[in-house]
Every structure is written in structure tokens, then in C-alpha cells.
PAKERO-461355 format. One line per field, with one value per residue (C-alpha): x, y, z; residue number from 1. Coordinates in steps of 0.25 Angstrom, whole numbers, plus 5000, padded with zeros to 4 digits. Example, Ala and Ser with C-alpha at 12.3 -4.5 7.8 and 13.67 -1.06 7.14 Angstrom:
2
c1 = 5049  5055
c2 = 4982  4996
c3 = 5031  5029
num = 1  2
***
This chain:
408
c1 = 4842  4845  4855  4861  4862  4867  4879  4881  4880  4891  4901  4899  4903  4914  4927  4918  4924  4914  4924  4933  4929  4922  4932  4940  4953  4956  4958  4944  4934  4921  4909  4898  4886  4877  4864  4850  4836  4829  4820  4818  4824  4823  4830  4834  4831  4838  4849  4852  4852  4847  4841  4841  4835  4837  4842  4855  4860  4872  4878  4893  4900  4906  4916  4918  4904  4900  4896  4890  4875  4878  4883  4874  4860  4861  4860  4863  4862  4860  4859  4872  4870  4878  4885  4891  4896  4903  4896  4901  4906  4897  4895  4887  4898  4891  4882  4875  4874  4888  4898  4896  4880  4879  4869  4866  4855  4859  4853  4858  4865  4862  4875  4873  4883  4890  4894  4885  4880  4868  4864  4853  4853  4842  4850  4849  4859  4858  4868  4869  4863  4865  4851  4848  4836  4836  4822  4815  4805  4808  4820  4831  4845  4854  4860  4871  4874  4889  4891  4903  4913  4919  4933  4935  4939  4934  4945  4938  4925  4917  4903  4895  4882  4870  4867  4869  4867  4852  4850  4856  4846  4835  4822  4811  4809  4811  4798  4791  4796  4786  4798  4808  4808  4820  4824  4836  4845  4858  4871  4886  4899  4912  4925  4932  4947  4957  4971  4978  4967  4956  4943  4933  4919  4906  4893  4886  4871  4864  4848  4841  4828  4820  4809  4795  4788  4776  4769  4782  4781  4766  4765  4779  4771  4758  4761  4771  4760  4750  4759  4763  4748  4745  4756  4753  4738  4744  4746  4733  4728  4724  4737  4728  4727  4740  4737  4730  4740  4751  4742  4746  4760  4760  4753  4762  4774  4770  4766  4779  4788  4779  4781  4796  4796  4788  4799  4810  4804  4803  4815  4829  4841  4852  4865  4861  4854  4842  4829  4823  4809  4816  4820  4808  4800  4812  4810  4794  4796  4806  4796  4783  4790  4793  4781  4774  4785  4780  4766  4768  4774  4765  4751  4756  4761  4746  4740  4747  4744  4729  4730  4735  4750  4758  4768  4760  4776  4779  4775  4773  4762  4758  4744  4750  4759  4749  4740  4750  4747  4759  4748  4740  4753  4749  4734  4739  4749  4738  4730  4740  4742  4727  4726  4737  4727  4716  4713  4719  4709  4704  4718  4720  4708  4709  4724  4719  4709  4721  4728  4717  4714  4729  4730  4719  4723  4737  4730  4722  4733  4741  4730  4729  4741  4743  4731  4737  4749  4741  4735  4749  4755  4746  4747  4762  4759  4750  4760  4770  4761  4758  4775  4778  4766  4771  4785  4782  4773  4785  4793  4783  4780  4794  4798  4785  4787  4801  4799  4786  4795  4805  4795  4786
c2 = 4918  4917  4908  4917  4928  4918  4915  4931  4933  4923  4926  4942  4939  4928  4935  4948  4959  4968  4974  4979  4990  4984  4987  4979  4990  4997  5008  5009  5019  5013  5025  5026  5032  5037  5044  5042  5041  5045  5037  5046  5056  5062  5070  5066  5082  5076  5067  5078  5067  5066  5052  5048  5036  5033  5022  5024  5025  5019  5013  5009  5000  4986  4982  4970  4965  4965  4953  4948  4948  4938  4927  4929  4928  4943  4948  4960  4965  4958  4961  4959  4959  4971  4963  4956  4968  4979  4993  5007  5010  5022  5027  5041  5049  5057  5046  5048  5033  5028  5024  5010  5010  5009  5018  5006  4995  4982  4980  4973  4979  4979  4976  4975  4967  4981  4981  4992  4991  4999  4999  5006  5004  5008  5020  5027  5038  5045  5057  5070  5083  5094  5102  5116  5120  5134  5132  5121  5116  5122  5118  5112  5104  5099  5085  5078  5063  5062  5047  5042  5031  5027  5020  5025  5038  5043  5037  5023  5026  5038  5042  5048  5056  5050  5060  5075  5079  5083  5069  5059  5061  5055  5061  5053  5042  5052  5048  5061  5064  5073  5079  5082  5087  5085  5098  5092  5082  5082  5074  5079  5074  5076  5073  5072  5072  5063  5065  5057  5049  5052  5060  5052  5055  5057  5061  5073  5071  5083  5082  5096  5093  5102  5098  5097  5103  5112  5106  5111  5125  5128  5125  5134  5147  5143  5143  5155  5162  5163  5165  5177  5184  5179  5188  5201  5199  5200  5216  5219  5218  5228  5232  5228  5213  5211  5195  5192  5198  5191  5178  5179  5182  5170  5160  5165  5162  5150  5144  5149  5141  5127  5131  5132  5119  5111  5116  5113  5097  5097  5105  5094  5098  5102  5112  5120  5133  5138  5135  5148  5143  5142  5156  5160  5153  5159  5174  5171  5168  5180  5189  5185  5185  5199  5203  5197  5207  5220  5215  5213  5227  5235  5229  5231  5245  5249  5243  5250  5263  5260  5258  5272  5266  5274  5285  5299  5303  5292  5299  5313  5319  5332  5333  5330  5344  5351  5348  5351  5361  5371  5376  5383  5391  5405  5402  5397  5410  5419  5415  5414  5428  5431  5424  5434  5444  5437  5436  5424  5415  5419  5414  5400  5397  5400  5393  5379  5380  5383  5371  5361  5364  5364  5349  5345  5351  5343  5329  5332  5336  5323  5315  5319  5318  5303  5300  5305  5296  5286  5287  5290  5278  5268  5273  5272  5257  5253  5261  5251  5239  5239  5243  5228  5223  5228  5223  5209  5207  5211  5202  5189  5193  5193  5180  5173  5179  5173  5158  5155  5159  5149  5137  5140
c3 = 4806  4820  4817  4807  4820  4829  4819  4816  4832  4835  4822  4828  4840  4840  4843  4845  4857  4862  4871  4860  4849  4836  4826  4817  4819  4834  4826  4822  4828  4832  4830  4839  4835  4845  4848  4859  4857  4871  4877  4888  4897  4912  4925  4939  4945  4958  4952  4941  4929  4917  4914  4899  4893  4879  4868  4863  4848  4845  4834  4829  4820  4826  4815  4821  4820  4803  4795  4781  4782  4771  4779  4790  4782  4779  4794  4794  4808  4822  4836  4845  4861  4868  4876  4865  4857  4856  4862  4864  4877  4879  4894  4898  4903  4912  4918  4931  4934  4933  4921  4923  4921  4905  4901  4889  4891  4884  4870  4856  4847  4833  4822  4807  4798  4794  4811  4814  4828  4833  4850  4854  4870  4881  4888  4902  4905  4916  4917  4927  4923  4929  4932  4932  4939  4940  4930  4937  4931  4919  4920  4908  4908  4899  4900  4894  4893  4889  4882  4875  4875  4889  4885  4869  4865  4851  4841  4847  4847  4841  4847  4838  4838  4831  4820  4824  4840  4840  4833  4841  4852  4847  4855  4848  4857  4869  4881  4885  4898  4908  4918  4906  4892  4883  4875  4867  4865  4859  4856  4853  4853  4864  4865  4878  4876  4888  4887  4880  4874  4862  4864  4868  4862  4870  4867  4874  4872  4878  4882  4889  4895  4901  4913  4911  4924  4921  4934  4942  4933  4936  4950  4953  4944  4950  4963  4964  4957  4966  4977  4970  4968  4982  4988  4977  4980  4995  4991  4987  5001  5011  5018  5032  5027  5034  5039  5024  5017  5025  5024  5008  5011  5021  5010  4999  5006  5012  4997  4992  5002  5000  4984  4987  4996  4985  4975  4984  4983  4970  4964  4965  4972  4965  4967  4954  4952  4960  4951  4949  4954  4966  4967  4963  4976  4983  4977  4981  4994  4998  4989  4996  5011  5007  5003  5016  5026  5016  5019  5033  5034  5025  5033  5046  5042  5037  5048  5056  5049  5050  5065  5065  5070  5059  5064  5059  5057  5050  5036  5036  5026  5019  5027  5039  5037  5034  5047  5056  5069  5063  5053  5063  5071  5066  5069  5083  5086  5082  5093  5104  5099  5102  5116  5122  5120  5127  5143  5147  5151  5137  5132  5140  5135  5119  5122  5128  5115  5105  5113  5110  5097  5094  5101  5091  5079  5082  5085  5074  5065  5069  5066  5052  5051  5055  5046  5034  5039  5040  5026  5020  5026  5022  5007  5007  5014  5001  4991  4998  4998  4982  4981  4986  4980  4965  4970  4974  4961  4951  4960  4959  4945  4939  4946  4942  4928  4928  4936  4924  4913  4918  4922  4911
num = 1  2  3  4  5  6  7  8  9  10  11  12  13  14  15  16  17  18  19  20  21  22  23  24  25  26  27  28  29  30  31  32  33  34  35  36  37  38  39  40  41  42  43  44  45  46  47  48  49  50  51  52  53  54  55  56  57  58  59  60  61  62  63  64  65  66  67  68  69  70  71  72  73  74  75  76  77  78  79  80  81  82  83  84  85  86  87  88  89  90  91  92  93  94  95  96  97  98  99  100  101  102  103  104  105  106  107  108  109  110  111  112  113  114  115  116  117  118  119  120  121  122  123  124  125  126  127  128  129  130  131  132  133  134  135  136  137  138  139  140  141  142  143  144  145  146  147  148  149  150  151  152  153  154  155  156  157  158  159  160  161  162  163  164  165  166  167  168  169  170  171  172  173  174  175  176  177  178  179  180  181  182  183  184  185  186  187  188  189  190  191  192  193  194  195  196  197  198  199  200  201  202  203  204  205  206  207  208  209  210  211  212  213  214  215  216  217  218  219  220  221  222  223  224  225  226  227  228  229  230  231  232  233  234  235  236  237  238  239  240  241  242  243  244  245  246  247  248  249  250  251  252  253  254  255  256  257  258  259  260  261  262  263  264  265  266  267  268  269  270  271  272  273  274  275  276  277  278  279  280  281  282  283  284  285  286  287  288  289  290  291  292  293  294  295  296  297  298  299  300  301  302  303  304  305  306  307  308  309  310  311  312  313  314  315  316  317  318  319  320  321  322  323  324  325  326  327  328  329  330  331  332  333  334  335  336  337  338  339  340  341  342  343  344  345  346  347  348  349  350  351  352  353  354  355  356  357  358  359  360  361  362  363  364  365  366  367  368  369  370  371  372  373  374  375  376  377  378  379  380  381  382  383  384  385  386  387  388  389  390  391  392  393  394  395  396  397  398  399  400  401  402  403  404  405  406  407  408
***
């Protein structure tokens, strides 16, 4: 038998041209039938490329390479080198390695007597893929990988599509990867149009992959979290904690910027949009250093009020009016009236007595007053207090509430 194959080998290929299409009339169109079955698939975050490894399908008609099975102890088919025989000029288009590395490993080809040819090469494409992070890790891109003929246009040869586009990528064989999921995968066919010549034919195959990073999702909710009920709980405090509840603040803010470091290191760079999570650490950080200056005013404000340091003028109050000195003017006139009548030692006397009960009546009148200030003041400081705390919590809550629905 291996003489047979011998003898059908070198009776192929005497007078055999691999360089020139394998038809019997230049007039001929050669169609090649194409498709991919994955092997496995990845992402260069840094590099922005999309790394495919698969085998290729393809399989056309070599007019030039039929026989008898008759004459040669009914062979039907045999296995023919690549180098000895005609192949499609097929390059990736859009390669991110360079047009002169083939994207096809070197394996047999398999003709039968009838001159079909079926190659089934080992491939590795490697193609740019522009990435958009703006949902890191939750993130999704679509890549295309654009192959067709690099010196015949479409009347020479033809590139078809192995069965319809959702079939001619075939994901059976696909290798779980743990970075990167692959949502779909499909084929179509282009044209591109060069003045003065015919279209060439290209096809587009399209894959969307999405990333796989739960560990990265959890530990950005997670974290931000309890940074978030730290800086709320921070409220709940007596307003005369100034150093504990700065403490919080301080911690708070401190956690945030090794977060936002620790993302920085992980997340690659690129000129695209921001990533939301990025934002989000950024909104935390503004959000929580404002909240730390209300603090640090509010406590020092009702400290301050506590030591008696607040202006009794500041905030004028409904008891402070009616414990004023003017209240007592008639009762006053009415014994000024009466002291004229009196002998005078009589009246120097009653008047230093009406001059010091006057004095304390004012100081005790002012004091009231500033008392009732001071009571007034320190409730408008807690009406204020819980104000920011409600704000800063619909402010956390709405970006947290957005960030998980996103990464989760």
C-alpha cells in the first residue's frame, strides 16, 4: 500500500504548481470554505488585544489534483505536505503581530480523488480591540478578526462562510477560561471595493467576551461599604466627640485613598472613558472630606456654645423678649413719683435700693437670656447635624446602589 501512495504522491505532483491557482481554466473560480473551532480565547488589558487560539476549517476544490481510485488500489484520499501544495492565501487583516507572521501552523492536507482538499491548521491570531472600561470588572468588548484573501479579489477566489454566521464558530471545544467569558461569536461576509479592480472578499468574525472578576467586584462593594457606614455612624455621636468623630472621618478617608491607589495598580491605562468605579472612589472621597469640614465646624460650634462662648445676640428668642427690664417702666415711674414726696435722705436711700435691684434684674435678665440662647443654638446645631447626615446617606446610598448594579 505504501507503494501505491508513493506512486499517487509522485504522479500528483509531477509538473504540479503550488504557486498558481488549482484550476484547469484561469477563468475558473476557486471557493473557499471557511469556519473556526475555538481552542481558547484571552485579553491583553495592557496591550488592548484580543488573543485567539483555535483550529481553522477550511476546505476547497484542487482541480488539478483528482485521479481513479481504480488505478491506484482504490485510494481514495491521501495526505499531501503544505508545502507541496496549493493553499489559500489567507492573512488576518487586522493583525496586531505583523502581516508577514502567518497566523497558520504547518499541518497535511487531506485531498480525496474527486480534488477535494480539506486543512485543518493550529491558529493563533492576535488582533487590536479597542476596550472600554467605564464597567470594570464588569466589563464587555467586542472584537473582530477580519481575514480574507491578500492578492485575489472575489471573481478568483470566493471565501465562504461555513454554514450560517452563528454556526461557523464552533464553541464546543472552547477551554474554560477563568479571566474571560465568551458571550458570542459570529461570522459574516464583506466586501471591500479598490478602484479599478473587483471586490475583494473578507470575512468579519465577531467575538464579545465579557470579564470574569467577582474577586475584583466583591472587594470594591465590600470595601466602600464599610467605609460608608463608618462615616454615617460618625453622625450618631455626641456633637462634643470632636476628636472621635474626626478619628472616623480621618480612617474613612485614609481607606478610601489606599482603595483608590490599589485600583490605580490594578485597572490598565488607556485613553478611553473613565471607569465608573473610578468615579465612584473619586465622588467617596470629595463626599467624605466634606463631611469631615461640616463636622469639624458643627463640633466646634457646640463646643463652643457649651462653654458659654456663643453671642447672646446672635439668635434672638421669644423669652428673651419677654424678660426684658422695659416690662417694669410703669412700676419704676411710680416710685420715682413717690420718692419726690419723701425727705431726702429718705429718697437717696429708696433710689440706691431701686438702682440695685435694677442692675440685678438686668444681669439676671441677660443671663436668661443667653441661657435660652444657648439652648436654641445647640438645637439648631443637631437640626443641622442630622440635615448633613440624611444628605450624605442619600448620597452614598445612590452611588453604592448604582456601582453594585453595575459590578454585580
Amino acid at each position: 500500500m505504501d507503494n501505491w501512495i508513493d506512486r499517487l504522491y509522485r504522479d500528483k505532483m509531477k509538473n504540479y504548481n503550488k504557486n498558481a491557482r488549482p484550476v484547469l481554466l484561469h477563468s475558473h473560480n476557486t471557493t473557499v470554505t471557511m469556519g473556526l473551532s475555538l481552542k481558547n480565547i484571552d485579553m491583553d488589558d495592557e496591550k488592548q488585544e484580543f488573543i485567539l487560539n483555535a483550529w481553522s476549517i477550511m476546505y476547497w476544490k484542487d482541480e488539478t489534483l483528482t485521479w481513479v481510485p481504480m488505478n491506484y488500489m482504490n485510494l481514495e484520499s491521501i495526505h499531501f505536505d503544505d508545502e507541496d501544495v496549493w493553499l489559500p492565501d489567507i492573512k488576518v487583516y487586522n493583525s496586531a503581530t505583523g502581516s508577514d507572521v502567518h497566523p497558520f501552523s504547518p499541518v497535511p492536507v487531506l485531498v480525496n480523488h474527486k480534488g477535494h482538499a480539506f486543512w485543518f491548521p493550529p491558529t493563533h491570531i492576535v488582533v487590536r480591540c479597542n476596550m472600554d472600561l467605564s464597567e470594570w470588572p464588569r466589563d464587555e468588548h467586542e472584537c473582530v478578526v477580519r481575514i480574507g484573501s491578500w492578492a485575489h479579489h472575489g471573481e478568483q477566489i470566493d471565501i465562504q462562510v461555513r454554514g450560517d454566521q452563528h454556526s461557523v464558530v464552533m464553541t464546543d471545544t472552547l477551554e474554560e477560561n477563568s479571566r474571560w467569558k465568551l458571550l458570542n461569536a459570529s461570522a459574516s461576509r464583506t466586501f471591500t471595493d479598490l478602484e479599478g479592480h473587483n471586490p475583494y472578499v473578507e470575512i468579519n468574525f465577531v467575538f464579545r467576551v465579557q470579564r470574569q472578576a467577582r474577586t475584583q467586584a466583591t472587594y470594591v462593594t465590600q470595601s466602600t461599604l464599610a467605609v460608608v457606614v463608618v462615616v454615617l455612624v460618625s453622625y450618631v455621636l455626641p456633637l462634643q466627640r470632636l476628636l472621635t468623630r474626626l478619628l472616623m472621618h480621618l480612617f474613612s478617608l485614609g481607606v478610601l485613598i489606599i482603595c483608590f491607589f490599589v485600583l490605580f495598580a490594578l485597572l490598565p491605562a488607556t485613553g478611553g472613558p473613565v471607569p465608573l468605579v473610578v468615579r465612584y472612589y473619586s465622588g467617596s472621597i470629595i463626599l467624605t472630606t466634606l463631611s469631615m469640614l461640616a463636622t469639624v465646624f458643627l463640633t466646634t460650634r457646640a463646643w463652643c456654645c457649651c462653654c458659654g462662648f456663643c453671642s447672646s445676640s446672635s439668635t434672638p428668642t421669644l423669652g428673651r423678649t419677654l424678660r426684658t427690664p422695659y416690662n417694669h417702666l410703669d412700676e419704676t415711674l411710680e416710685e420715682e413719683v413717690e420718692e419726690q414726696r419723701r425727705p431726702r435722705a429718705a429718697q437717696l436711700n429708696q433710689m440706691e435700693g431701686s438702682t440695685s435691684r435694677y442692675i440685678r434684674l438686668q444681669e439676671d435678665t441677660e443671663g436668661g437670656g443667653a441661657k435660652v440662647d444657648q439652648i436654641t443654638s445647640h438645637q439648631f446645631i443637631q437640626i443641622i447635624n442630622y440635615l448633613l447626615m440624611a444628605l450624605f446617606t442619600v448620597a452614598f446610598v445612590v452611588d453604592y446602589v448604582v456601582l453594585r448594579n453595575v459590578m454585580l
